[in-house]
N, C-alpha and C positions, 0 to 999 in steps of 0.2 A: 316446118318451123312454126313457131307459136308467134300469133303476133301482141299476146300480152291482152289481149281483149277480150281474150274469151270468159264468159260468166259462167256462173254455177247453174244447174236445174234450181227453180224455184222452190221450194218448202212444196209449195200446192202440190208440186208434182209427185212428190212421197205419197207411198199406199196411203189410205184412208186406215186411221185408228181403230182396231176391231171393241164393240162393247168391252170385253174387259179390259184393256188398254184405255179405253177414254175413263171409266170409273176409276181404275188405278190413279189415272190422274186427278179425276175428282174427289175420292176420299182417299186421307194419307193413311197410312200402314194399311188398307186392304189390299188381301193376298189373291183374291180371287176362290175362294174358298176350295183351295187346293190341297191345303191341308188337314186331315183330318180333325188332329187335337184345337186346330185353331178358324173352325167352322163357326163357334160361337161369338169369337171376337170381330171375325170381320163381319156374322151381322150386325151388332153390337155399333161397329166403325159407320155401316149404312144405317145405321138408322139415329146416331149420333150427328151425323151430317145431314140428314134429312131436318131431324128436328129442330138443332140449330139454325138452320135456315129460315123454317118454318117461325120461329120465336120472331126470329131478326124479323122478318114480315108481319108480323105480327104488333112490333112495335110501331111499323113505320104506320100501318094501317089507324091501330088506336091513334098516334099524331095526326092523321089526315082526320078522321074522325073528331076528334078535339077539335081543330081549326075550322072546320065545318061548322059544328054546334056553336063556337064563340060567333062566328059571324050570323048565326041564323038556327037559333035551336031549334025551331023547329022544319027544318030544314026535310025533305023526304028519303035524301040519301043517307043521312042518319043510321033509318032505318037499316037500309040496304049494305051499309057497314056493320050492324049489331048484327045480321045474319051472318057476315062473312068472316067476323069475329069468334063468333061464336061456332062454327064450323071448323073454321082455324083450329079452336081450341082443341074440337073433339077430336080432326086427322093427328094434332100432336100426339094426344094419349093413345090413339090407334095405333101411333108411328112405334109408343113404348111399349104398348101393351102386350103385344106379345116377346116381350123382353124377358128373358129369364132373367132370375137372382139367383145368383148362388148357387155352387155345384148339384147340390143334394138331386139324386133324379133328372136329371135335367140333360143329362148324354144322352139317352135316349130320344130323348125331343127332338133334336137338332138334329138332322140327319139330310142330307144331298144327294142322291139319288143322281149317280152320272148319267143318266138320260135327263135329270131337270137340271143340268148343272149351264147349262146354255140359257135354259131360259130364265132362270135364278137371275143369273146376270145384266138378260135383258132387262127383266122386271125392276131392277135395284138401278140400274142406269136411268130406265124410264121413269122409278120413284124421282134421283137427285134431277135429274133433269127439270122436271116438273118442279119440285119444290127450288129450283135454281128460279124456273119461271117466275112462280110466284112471286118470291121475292124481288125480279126485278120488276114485276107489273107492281107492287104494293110500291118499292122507294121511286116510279112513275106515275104514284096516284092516278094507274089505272079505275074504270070502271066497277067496282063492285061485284059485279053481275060477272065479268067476264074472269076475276079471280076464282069467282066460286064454283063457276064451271073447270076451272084445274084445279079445284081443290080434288071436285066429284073423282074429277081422275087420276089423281094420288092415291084416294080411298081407294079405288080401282086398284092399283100396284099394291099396295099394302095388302088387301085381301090376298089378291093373287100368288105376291112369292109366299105368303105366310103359309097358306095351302102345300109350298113346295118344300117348305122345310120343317113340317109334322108328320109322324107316321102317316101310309096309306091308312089304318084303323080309323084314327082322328080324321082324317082329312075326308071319310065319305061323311061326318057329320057337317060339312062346313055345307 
């Protein structure tokens, strides 16, 4: 007989989220690039979410930056914000840059390879994750220094999946 006190298992106790289940949860409508015809959209989706982030940090950074300069232009951490800035800026256009336009040629590009399709995922988790980081070290008026060391490591991710989703031809030039 039940005496009415009995609790549930805690959440904690549930499996741990496999990478593509925590992504799925981090960027909406990605499929997991399960689908063929729609390979391009869900990179599209990670790296719309990457770079969003990326902006959002971005702002908060330049307002720390301003506030700094107003109390003390010439201040040395200035400096060390206009690097982190301007890094910022470059991983954003990295984030798009290998972004197709437009159908024309372009099926070919894009292509998943079921042996990299594992680590596709890791890499695109490990991209938002990191671009999550940032963003919370920047509305923290983190360190400078210690942003731009996760930036280096997004750059890392952006290289890596971008490798995974070009022909082998293209990809022994990277």
């Amino acid at each position: 007989m039940s005496s009415g006190n009995e609790t549930k298992p805690p959440i904690s106790e549930s499996p741990p989220l496999s990478p593509l289940e925590r992504l799925q949860l981090m960027v909406p409508g990605f499929r997991g690039y399960k689908v063929k015809d729609l390979i391009r959209q869900d990179d599209f989706l990670v790296r719309k979410t990457v770079a969003s982030m990326l902006e959002e940090a971005l702002n908060f950074i330049q307002r720390a930056e301003e506030e700094v300069a107003r109390n003390n232009p010439f201040d040395p951490l200035i400096q060390q914000y206009e690097t982190v800035l301007s890094d910022l800026r470059s991983l954003i256009a990295e984030v798009w840059g290998g972004s197709p336009t437009g159908d024309a040629g372009m099926h070919d590009r894009f292509k998943v390879f079921p042996e990299n399709l594992e680590k596709l995922v890791e890499y695109d988790l490990r991209l938002v994750d990191t671009a999550k980081a940032i963003l919370d070290s920047a509305k923290a008026r983190a360190n400078p220094q210690v942003i731009d060391s996760m930036i280096r490591d997004a750059r890392t991710y952006v290289i890596e999946r971008q490798k995974l989703l070009i022909p082998e031809k293209l990809s022994e030039k990277w």
